[in-house]
N, C-alpha and C positions, 0 to 999 in steps of 0.2 A: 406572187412577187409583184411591188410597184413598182413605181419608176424608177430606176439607180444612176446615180451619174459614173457617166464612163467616160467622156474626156471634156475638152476646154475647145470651143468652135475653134479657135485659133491653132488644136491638134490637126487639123485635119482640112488643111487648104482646100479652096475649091477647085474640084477638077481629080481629084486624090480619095484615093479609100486607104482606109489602115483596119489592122488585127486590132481588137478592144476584147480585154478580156473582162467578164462580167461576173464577179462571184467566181464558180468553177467553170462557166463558156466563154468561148471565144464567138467573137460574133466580126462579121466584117462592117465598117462605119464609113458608108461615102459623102462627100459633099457634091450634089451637083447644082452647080449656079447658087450655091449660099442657102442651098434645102437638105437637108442631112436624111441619108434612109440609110437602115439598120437591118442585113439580111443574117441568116447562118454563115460561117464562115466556110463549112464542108462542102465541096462541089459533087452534086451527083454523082459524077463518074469515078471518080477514083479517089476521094477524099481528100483533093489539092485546098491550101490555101488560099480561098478568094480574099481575103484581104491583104494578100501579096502579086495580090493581079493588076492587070493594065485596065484604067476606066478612061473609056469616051466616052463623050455626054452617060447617059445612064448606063451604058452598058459595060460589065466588067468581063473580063475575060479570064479565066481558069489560068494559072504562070505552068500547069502542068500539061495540059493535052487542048488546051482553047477551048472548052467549053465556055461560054457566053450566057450570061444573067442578065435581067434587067433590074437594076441594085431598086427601084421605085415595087416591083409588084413579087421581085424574087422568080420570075417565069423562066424556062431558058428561052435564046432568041430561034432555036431553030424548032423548038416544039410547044406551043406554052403552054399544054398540058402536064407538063413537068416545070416543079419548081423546089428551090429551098425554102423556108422559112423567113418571112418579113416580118419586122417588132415595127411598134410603132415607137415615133422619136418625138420628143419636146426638146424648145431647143428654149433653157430659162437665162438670159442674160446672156452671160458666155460661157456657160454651160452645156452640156447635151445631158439627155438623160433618154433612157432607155427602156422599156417594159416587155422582160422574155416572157412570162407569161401568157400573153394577150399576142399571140402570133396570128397573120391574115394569113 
């Protein structure tokens, strides 16, 4: 898979993550400070919505039991031996675009 666009910069304020669904994934899409990063949406621990979760600066927080990610590398913050899935993001005009594929 290449790049796919999944929303419009202006979806997705800075300081804000949202659910983007990609083909058949859902992936969570943050902006922080006007740099967009594109992790798994599934939280390790119990398969909560991280794109319905609370993001300071980089780090989101699980809306189901507070597991904590850093949306830039996917680590969690308390271990970072453990991570979900990071895409990498282009970000064309006022576009974003996505690449599931090609996961760090």
């Amino acid at each position: 898979m290449a790049f796919v666009r999944v929303a419009g910069t202006s979806d997705i304020p800075a300081g804000t993550i949202k659910e983007c669904t990609v083909g058949e994934a859902v992936i969570a899409l943050a902006n922080v400070g006007g740099k967009f990063h594109a992790i798994s949406n599934t939280c390790l621990h119990r398969g909560g919505p991280l794109g319905q979760g609370l993001l300071d600066g980089s780090v989101v927080t699980c809306p189901w039991h507070g597991w904590q990610f850093d949306v830039a590398t996917g680590k969690t913050v308390q271990n970072a031996k453990f991570g979900v899935d990071c895409f990498p993001v282009e970000v064309r005009g006022e576009e974003i675009f996505v690449d599931l594929s090609a996961s760090k």
